[in-house]
C-alpha positions in Angstrom: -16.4 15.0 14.8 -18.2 13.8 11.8 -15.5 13.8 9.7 -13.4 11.7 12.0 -16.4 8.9 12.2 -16.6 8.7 8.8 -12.5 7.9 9.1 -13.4 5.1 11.1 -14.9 3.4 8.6 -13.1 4.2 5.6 -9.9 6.3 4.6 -7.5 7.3 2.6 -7.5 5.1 -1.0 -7.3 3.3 -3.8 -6.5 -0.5 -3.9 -4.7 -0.8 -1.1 -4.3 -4.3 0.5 -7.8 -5.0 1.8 -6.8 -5.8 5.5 -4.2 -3.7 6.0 -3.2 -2.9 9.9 -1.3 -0.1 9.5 -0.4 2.9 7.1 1.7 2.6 4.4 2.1 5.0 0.9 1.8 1.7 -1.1 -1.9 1.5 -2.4 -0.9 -1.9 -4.4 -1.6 -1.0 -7.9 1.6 0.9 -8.9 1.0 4.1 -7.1 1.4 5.6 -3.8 -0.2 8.2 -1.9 1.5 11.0 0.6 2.2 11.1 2.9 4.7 8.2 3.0 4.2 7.1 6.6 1.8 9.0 9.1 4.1 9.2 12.2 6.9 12.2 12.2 10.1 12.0 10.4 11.3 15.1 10.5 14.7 16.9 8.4 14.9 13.7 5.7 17.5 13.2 3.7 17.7 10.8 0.9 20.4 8.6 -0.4 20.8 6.1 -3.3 23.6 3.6 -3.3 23.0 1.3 -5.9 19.4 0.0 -5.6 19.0 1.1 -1.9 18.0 3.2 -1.0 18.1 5.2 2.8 16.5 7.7 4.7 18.1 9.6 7.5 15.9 12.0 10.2 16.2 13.9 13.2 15.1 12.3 16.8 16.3 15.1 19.1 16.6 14.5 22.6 14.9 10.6 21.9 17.2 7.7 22.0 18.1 5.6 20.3 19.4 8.5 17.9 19.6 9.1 14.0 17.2 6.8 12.7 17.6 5.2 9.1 15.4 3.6 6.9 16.0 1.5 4.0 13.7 1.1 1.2 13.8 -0.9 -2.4 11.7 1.7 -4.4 11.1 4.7 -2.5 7.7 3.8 -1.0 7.9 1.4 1.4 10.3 1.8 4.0 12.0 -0.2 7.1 13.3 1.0 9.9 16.9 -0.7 9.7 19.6 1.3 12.1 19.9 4.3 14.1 23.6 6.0 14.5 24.0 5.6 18.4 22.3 4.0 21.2 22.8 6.8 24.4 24.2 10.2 23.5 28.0 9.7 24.9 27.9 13.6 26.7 28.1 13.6 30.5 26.2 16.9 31.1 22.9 16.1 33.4 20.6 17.8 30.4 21.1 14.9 28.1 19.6 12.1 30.8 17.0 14.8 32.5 18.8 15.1 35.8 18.8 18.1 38.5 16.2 19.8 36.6 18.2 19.9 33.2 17.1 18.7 29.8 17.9 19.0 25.8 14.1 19.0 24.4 13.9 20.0 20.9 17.7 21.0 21.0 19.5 17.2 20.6 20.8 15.9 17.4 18.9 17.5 14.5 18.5 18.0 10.9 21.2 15.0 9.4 23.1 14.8 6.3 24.0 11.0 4.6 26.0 10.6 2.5 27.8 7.5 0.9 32.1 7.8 -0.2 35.2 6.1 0.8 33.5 2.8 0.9 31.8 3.9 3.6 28.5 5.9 5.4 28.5 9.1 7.0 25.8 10.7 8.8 26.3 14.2 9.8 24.7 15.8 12.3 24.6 19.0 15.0 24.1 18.6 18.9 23.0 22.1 20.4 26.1 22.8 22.4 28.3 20.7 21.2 28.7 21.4 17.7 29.1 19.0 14.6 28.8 15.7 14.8 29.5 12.7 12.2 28.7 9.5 12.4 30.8 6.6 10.2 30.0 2.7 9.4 31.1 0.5 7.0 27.8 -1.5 7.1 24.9 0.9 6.9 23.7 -1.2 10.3 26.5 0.1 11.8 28.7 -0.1 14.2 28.8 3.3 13.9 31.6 5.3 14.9 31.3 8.8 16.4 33.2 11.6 15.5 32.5 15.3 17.9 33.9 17.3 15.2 33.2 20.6 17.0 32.7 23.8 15.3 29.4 26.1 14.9 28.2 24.1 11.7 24.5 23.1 12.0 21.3 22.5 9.9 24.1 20.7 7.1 24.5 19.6 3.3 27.5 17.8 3.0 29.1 17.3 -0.3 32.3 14.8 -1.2 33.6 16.5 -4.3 35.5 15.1 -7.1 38.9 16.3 -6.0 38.7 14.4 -2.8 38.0 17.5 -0.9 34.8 17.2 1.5 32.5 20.4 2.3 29.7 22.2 4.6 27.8 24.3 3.3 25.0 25.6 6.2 23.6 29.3 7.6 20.7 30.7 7.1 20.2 33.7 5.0 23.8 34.5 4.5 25.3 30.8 3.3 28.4 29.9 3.9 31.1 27.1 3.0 33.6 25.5 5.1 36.1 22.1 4.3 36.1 19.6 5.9 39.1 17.1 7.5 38.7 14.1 5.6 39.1 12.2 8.7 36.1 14.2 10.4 38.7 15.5 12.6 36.8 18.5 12.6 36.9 22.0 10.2 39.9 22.9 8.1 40.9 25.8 9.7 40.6 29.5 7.9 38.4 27.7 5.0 35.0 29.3 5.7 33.4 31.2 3.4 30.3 33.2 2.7 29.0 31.9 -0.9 25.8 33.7 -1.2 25.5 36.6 0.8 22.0 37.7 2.7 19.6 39.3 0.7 18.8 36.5 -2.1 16.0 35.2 -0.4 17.9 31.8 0.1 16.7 30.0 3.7 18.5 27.1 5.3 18.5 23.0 6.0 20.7 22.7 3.4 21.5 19.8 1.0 24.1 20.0 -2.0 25.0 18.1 -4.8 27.4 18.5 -8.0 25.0 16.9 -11.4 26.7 17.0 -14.6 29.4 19.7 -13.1 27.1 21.6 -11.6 26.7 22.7 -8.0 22.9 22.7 -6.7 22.0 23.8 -3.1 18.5 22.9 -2.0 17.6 25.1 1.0 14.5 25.9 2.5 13.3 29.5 4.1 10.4 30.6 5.9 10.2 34.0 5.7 7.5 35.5 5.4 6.0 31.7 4.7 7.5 28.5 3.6 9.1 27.5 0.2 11.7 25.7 -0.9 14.5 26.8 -3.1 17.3 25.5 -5.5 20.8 27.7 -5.6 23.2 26.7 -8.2 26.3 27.6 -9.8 29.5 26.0 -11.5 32.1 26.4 -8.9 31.6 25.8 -4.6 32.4 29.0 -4.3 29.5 30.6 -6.6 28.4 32.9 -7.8 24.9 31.4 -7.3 21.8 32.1 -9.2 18.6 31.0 -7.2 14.9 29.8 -8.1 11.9 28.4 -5.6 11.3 25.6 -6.5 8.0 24.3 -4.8 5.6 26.3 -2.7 2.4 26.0 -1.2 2.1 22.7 -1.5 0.1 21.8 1.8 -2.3 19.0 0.5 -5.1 20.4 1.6 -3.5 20.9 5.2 -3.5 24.0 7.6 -1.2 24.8 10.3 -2.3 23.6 13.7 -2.5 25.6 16.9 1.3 26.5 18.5 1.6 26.2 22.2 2.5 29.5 23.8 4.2 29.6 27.3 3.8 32.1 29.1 6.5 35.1 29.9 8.6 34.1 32.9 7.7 30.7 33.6 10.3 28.7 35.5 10.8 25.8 33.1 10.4 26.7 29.0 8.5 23.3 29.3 6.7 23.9 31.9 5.3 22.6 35.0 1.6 21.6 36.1 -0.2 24.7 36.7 1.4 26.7 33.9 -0.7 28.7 32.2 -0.7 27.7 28.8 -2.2 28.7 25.6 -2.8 27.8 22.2 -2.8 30.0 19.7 -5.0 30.9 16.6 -4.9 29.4 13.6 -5.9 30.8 10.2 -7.0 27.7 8.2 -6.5 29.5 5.0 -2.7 30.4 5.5 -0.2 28.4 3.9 2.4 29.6 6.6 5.5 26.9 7.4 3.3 23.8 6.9 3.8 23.6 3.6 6.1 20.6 2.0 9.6 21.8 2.8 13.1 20.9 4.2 14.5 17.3 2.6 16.5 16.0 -0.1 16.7 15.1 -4.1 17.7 11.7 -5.5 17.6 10.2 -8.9 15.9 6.9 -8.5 17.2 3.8 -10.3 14.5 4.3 -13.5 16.1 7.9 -14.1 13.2 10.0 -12.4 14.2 12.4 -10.0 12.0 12.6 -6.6 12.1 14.8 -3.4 11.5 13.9 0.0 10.5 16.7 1.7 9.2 16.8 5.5 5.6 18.7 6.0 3.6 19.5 9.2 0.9 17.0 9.6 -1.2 18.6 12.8 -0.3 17.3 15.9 1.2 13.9 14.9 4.5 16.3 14.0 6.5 16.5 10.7 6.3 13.9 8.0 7.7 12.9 4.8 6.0 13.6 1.4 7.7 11.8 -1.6 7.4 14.3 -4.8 8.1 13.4 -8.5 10.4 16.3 -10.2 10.8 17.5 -13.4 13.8 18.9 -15.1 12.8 22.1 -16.2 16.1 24.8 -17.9 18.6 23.0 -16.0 16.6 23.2 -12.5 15.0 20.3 -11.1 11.4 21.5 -10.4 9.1 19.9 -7.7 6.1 18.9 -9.6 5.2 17.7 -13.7 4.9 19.3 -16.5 2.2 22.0 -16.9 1.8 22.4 -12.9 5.4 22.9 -11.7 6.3 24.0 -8.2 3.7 21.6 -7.2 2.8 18.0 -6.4 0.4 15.4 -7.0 -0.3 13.3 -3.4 -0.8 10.2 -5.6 0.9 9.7 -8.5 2.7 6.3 -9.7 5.9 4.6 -8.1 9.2 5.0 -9.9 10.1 1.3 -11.6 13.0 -0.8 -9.4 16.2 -1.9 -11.5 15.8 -5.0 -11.3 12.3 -5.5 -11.5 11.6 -6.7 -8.3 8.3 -6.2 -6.2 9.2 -4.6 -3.3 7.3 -5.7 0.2 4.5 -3.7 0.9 4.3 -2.6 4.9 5.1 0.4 6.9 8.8 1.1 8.5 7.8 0.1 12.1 5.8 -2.6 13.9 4.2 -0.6 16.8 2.7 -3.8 18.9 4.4 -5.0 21.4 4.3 -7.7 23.6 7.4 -7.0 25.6 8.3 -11.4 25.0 12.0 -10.8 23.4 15.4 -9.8 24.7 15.4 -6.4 23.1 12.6 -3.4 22.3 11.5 -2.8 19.0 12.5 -0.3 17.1 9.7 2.0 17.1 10.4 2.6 21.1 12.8 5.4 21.9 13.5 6.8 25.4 12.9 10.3 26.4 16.4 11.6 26.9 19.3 8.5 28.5 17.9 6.1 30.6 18.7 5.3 33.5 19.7 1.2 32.0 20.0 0.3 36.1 15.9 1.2 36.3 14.5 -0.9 33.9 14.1 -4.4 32.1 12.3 -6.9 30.2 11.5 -9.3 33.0 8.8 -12.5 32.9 7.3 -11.3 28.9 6.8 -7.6 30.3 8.1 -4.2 30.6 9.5 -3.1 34.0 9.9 0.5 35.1 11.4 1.4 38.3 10.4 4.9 39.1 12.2 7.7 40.3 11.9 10.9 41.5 9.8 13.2 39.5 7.5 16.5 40.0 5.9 15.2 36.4 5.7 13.5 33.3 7.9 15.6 31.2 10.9 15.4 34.1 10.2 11.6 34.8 13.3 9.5 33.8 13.2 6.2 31.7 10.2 7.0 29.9 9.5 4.9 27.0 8.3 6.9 23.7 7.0 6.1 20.0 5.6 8.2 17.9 1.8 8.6 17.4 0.4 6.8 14.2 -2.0 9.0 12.4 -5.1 10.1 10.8 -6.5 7.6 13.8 -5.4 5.4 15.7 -6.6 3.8 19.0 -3.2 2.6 21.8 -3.7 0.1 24.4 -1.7 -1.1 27.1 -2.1 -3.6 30.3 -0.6 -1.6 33.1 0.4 -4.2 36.3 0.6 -2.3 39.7 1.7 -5.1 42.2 4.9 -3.4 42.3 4.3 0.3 43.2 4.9 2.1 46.3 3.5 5.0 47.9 3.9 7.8 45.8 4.5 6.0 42.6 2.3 7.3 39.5 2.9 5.1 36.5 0.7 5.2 33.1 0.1 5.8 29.8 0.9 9.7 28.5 1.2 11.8 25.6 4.6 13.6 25.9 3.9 17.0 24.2 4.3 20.9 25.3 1.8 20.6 27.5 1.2 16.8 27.9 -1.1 14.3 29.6 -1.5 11.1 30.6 -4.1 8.4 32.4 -2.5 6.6 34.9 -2.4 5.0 38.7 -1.2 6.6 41.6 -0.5 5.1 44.8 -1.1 7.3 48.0 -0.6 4.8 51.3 -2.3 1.6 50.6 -4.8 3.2 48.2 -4.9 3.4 44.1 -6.3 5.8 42.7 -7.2 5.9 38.8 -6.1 9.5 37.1 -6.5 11.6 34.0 -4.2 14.4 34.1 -4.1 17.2 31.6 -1.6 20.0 32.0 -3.4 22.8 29.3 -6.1 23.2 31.9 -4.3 21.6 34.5 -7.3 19.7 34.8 -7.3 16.4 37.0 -9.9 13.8 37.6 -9.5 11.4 39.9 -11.7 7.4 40.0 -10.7 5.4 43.1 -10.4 1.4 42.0 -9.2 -1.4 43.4 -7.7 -3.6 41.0 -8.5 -7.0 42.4 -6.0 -8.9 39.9 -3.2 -6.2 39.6 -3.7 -4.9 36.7 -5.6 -2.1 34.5 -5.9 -1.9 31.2 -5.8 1.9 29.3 -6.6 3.4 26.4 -5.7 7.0 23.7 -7.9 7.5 21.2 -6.2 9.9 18.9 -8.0 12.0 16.4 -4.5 13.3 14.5 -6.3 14.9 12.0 -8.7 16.9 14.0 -6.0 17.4 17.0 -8.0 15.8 19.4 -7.2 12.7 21.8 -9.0 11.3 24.8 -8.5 8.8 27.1 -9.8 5.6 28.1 -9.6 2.2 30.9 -11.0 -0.8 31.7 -10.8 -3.0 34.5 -11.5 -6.1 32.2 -9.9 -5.5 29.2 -13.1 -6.0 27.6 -15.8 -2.9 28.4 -13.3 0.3 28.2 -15.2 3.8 29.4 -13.5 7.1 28.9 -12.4 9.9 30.7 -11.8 13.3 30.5 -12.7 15.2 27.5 -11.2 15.3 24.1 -8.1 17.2 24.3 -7.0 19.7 22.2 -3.7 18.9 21.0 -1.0 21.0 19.1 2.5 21.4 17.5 5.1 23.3 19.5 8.9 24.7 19.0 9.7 23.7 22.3 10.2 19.7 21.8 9.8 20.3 18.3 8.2 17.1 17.9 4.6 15.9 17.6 2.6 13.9 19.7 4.4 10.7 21.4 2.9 7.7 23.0 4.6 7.6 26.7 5.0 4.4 29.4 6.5 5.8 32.2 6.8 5.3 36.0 8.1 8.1 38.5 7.3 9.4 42.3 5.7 11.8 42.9 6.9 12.6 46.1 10.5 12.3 45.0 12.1 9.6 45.9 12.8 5.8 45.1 9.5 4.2 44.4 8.5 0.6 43.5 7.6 -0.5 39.7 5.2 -0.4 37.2 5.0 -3.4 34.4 3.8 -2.8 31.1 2.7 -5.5 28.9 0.8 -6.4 25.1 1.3 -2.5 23.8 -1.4 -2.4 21.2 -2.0 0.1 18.2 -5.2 -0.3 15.8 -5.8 2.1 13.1 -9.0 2.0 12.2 -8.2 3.9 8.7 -5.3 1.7 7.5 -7.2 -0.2 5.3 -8.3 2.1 2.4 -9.0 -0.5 0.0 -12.6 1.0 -0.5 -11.9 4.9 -1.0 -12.6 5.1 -4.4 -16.2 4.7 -5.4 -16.2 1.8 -8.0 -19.0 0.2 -8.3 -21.5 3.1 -6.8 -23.2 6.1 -7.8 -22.5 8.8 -6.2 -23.3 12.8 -6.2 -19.8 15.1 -6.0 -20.2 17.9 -3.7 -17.8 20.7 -4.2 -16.1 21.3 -0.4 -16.1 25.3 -1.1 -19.5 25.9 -2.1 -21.2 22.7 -0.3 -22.9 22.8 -3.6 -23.0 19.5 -5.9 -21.6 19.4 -9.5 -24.3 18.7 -12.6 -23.7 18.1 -16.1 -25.9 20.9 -17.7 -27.9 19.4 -21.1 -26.5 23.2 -22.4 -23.2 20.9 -21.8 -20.9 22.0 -19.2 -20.5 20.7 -15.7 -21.7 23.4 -13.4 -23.1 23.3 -9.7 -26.7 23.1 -8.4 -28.4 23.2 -5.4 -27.7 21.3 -2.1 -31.1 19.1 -2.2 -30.8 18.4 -5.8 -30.5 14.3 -6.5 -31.9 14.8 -10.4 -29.9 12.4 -12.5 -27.8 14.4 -14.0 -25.9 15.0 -10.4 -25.3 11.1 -10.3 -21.8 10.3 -11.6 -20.5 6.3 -11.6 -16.4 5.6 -12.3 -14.6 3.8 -15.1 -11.7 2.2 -13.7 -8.8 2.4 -16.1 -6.2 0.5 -13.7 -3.4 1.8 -11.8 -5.8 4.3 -9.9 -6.8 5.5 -12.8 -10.2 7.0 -13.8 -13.2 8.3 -16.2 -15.9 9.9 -15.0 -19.1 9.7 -16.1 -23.0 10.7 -15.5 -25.4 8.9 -15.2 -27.2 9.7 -17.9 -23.7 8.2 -20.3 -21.9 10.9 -21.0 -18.0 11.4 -20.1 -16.0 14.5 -18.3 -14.1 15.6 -21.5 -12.1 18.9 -21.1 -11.5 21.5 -24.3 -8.8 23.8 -25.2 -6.9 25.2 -22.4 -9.2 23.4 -19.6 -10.7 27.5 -18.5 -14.0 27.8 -17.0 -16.5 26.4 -19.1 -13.7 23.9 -21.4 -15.3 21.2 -19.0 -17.8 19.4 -21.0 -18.6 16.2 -22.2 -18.4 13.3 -24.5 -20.4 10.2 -25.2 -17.3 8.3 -26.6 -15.1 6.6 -24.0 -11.5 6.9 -25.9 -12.2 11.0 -25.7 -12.6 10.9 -22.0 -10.2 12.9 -19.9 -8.2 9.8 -17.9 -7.6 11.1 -14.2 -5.6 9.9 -11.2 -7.9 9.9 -8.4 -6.0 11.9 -5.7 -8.0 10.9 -2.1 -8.1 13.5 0.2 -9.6 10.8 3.2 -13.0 10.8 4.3 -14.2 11.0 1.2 -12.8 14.0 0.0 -10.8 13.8 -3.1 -9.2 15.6 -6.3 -9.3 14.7 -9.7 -5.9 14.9 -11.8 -5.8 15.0 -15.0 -2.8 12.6 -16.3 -2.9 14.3 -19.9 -2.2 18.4 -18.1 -1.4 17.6 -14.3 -4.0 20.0 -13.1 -7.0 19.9 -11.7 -10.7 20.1 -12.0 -12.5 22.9 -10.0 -15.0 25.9 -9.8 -14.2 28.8 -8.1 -16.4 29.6 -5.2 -16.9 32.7 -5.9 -17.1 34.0 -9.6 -19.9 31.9 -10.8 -18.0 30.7 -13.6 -18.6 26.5 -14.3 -16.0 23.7 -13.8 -12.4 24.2 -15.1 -9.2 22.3 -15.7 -6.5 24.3 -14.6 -6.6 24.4 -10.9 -2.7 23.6 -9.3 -3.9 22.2 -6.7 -5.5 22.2 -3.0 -5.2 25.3 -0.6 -4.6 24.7 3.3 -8.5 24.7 4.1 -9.8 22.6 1.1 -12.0 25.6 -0.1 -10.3 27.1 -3.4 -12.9 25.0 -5.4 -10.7 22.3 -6.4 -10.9 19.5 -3.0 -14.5 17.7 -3.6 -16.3 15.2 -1.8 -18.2 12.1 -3.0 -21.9 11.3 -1.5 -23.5 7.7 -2.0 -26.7 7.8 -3.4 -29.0 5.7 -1.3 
């Protein structure tokens, strides 16, 4: 776990607010880093009205549902509305009763869109066909239309003759109008306007620029990419391009939980047998940046905000500059298209203003005011009857439940990566016999620390359903209350648990869980308070109070090396870089420190950089930047000016502002440093991802 350590004390870049507590994009010197928040947001789309602009995602079976963020510049983001408090279906699957439930298969993949003077969120419900949601005031109320019909996984499009379409399917893509009063489909108006066999995928998002009709869709067959469809009229014909693939930032696809044939419940139960599955670190697979939307930002630039598996902590949202390229809008710059820089510089705000730096949610809480935050979300409907903010705390009443993942009125928020550390107080004055209550991870398979009360006696657990593992500590809680700990290693897909009976000296338990993605829940990892019986009845209560979440790697102020000298070790050889008297940079062996391996940094502003050796000359490249074209230069104003692109824990990429590729050396021809790498592959060993050593 070095490289997590190491995370602990640095992480991710640039000149970030020193001090800051949690992760935001914003590195505080006109550039941001990807991705934009590290908690899930899965299915964005993007909206501009004016100079807001606002961000819609999928939240499944949680509730509240349909969240929506606001932003002033497309970087830092708040958490402003969601489109309905309790799904409004009767059926016992949305509130997890008699065994029923809607995991991974609620409200999904939403389209925003602004017209009429008013909002629209469309959405589908797994069952229950198309939804839109409608508000005047982008913080609602919002008023719900069940339009029906088998239209999901949406881009909606209000044209200029008033008329209003959905264009969804995957593979074969069809078109159908819409009422204008959301009534539902115009009947007999579907139609097939690219037929299968074009390679064209789905999560679709249109839009008519300068009269023409673009379709952004996204497939994943045989592996991800994303493509752009477009055409003059609704109906086609459309011509189609991919444009961004592979773009994984250095990240592999994590294990996928695989349930075994024939089990009783597709999530589960304790005892099931589960596995998870292989991973080849190398393969770009469906991790890649993918799935989102397009929106011209109030400078002119066009961006995309496209979603990406991020390990265990779920899908998250990448912002991506684009570049008009023969009437396509391209992911990526000039001279490396179809890909995208994880740092580049922040589009300008109309007006000029400085937007407030911070991330979209504030994850403490202390459980003092009338309502939960807004980071909190219930797995499935509550129960409202069974719970309450009573006395500055959280109150659970538990209910009947064989397990976390059936137990009602559980209270979720989404894990907060690369690392992060949770803390709760957990009171137990109020449970029963039978009553388990604690902190959990709810996750195909989950786990969770918590107290169970058999008779008179408490007994602490740790309870992980892969291994179906259990570990029992009897305590006796003198003062009522416990306090308990996750440590959550995101980026390695590890997590383990912690308590204390003092709040001061914590002590772990159980080992450092494996954790994974899954298609099941189709969410990542998820903080849990719950409270249920285990012996299926009534129980008593558990109270929850002062919810804590530090992340230790929030405050990347010191993640570029200014001011030190340092040796760069190339993370696909393990081999460091040395500028060669013959004149080219190179690699040499591991234990060399000679001078001519020591590099320092000229810091050119907005995350800008020179590189240079320590015996004074620059990192100049030559001609068309191929193996060998990166030399040197003792004359500053000739150096090549890069945008140092951090990688955390030290690892990093150098782009070069002038070409938008990068430096590398291939790990296997022998050939010396180039220019024209496009940028990282899943594992961080193509020769381009490096990784900077402090000379003692």
């Amino acid at each position: 776990m070095k490289k997590t350590i190491v995370c602990l004390m640095i992480s991710a870049l640039m000149a970030t607010p020193a001090g800051a507590q949690s992760w935001t994009a914003d590195n505080g010197n006109g550039t941001f880093t990807n991705p934009l928040f590290y908690d899930e947001f899965s299915d964005p789309d993007i909206l501009r009205v004016g100079d807001d602009y606002y961000l819609a995602g999928t939240t499944m079976h949680t509730v509240p549902g349909l969240v929506i963020l606001h932003s002033k510049d497309l970087v830092n983001w708040e958490n402003i509305s969601y489109c309905f408090d309790r799904f409004d279906f009767g059926d016992d699957a949305f509130s997890l009763k008699n065994h029923k439930e809607i995991y991974g298969q609620g409200i999904w993949a939403p389209c925003i869109r602004y017209a009429n003077g008013q909002f629209y969120v469309f959405s589908n419900v797994n069952g229950k066909g198309l939804q839109c949601y409608t508000a005047k005031d982008i913080r609602g109320p919002w008023k719900h239309h069940n339009m029906k019909g088998d239209i999901y996984d949406l881009g909606v499009l209000f044209d200029d003759d008033g008329k209003v379409y959905a264009i969804h399917g995957y593979g074969k893509v069809r078109c159908t109008e819409l009422k204008p009063d959301m009534s539902g489909p115009v009947e007999g108006s579907e139609r097939v306007i690219i037929p299968e066999g074009n390679g064209v995928g789905e999560g679709h998002h249109m839009y008519k620029i300068d009269g023409m009709y673009y379709l952004i869709s996204t497939d994943y067959k045989p592996n991800g990419r994303t493509l752009c469809s477009r055409s003059k009229s609704i109906w086609g014909p459309y011509e189609t391009r991919v444009i961004t693939a592979d773009e994984t930032y250095g990240y592999h696809a994590v294990s996928l939980t695989q349930l075994p044939r024939g089990e009783k419940y597709r999530i589960g139960q304790d005892g099931t047998k589960f596995k998870l599955g292989p991973v080849d670190q190398s393969a770009t697979a469906c991790s890649n940046a993918h799935q989102g939307g397009i929106v011209q930002a109030a400078d002119g630039s066009w961006w995309a905000l496209f979603m990406q598996d991020f390990h265990s902590i779920g899908r998250t949202v990448c912002l991506m500059p684009m570049t008009w390229k023969d009437g396509w809008p391209m992911v990526g710059l000039e001279g490396n298209l179809g890909r995208a820089p994880r740092t580049w510089f922040k589009p300008a705000t109309q007006s000029g203003e400085t937007s407030v730096v911070g991330a979209p949610y504030d994850r403490n809480e202390n459980f003092d005011g009338k309502a939960l935050g807004r980071v909190w979300q219930w797995n499935h409907n509550p129960d409202d009857r069974k719970w309450q903010l009573k006395n500055g705390r959280l109150r659970l009443q538990s209910m009947p439940a064989e397990q976390l993942m059936w137990a009602r009125n559980t209270l979720t928020q989404r894990v907060i990566g690369p690392q992060s550390v949770t803390t709760v107080e957990l009171f137990v004055g109020g449970m029963k016999d039978g009553d388990v209550c604690g902190l959990g991870n709810i996750n195909v398979p989950c786990s969770w620390i918590g107290v169970v009360k058999t008779g008179e006696q408490l007994t602490l657990r740790c309870y992980e359903q892969l291994t179906n593992d259990t570990i029992d500590r009897p305590v006796s809680l003198p003062h009522g209350k416990i306090w308990l700990r996750c440590h959550g290693y995101y980026d390695d897909d590890r997590s383990q648990y912690a308590y204390s009976e003092d709040g001061q000296h914590f002590q772990t338990i159980g080992r450092k869980m494996p954790l994974s993605y899954q298609l099941i829940s189709f969410q990542g990892s998820r903080h849990a308070l719950f409270a249920f019986n285990k012996d299926r009845k009534n129980g008593g209560y558990a109270e929850f109070d002062n919810f804590t979440v530090e992340e230790p790697c929030a405050d990347r102020s010191e993640n570029i090396p200014f001011g030190k000298t340092f040796r760069i070790i190339n993370k696909a050889t393990g081999r460091p870089a040395i500028c060669l008297p013959h004149g080219i940079l190179y690699d040499t062996r591991a234990a060399d420190k000679s001078k001519n391996t020591q590099f320092r940094l000229v810091d050119k502003g907005h995350g800008q950089v020179l590189v240079q050796c320590l015996d004074g000359r620059y990192i100049k490249t030559y001609g068309e930047g191929l193996p060998g074209d990166v030399r040197f230069t003792l004359d500053a104003t000739e150096a090549e000016v890069f945008l140092w692109q951090d990688y955390l824990n030290h690892d990093f990429m150098l782009l070069s502002v002038r070409t938008h590729q990068y430096i590398g050396k291939s790990p296997t021809t022998g050939s010396p440093y180039s220019m024209d790498y496009k940028g990282a592959d899943p594992a961080r060993k193509n020769g381009a991802v490096l990784h900077w050593e402090v000379m003692e």
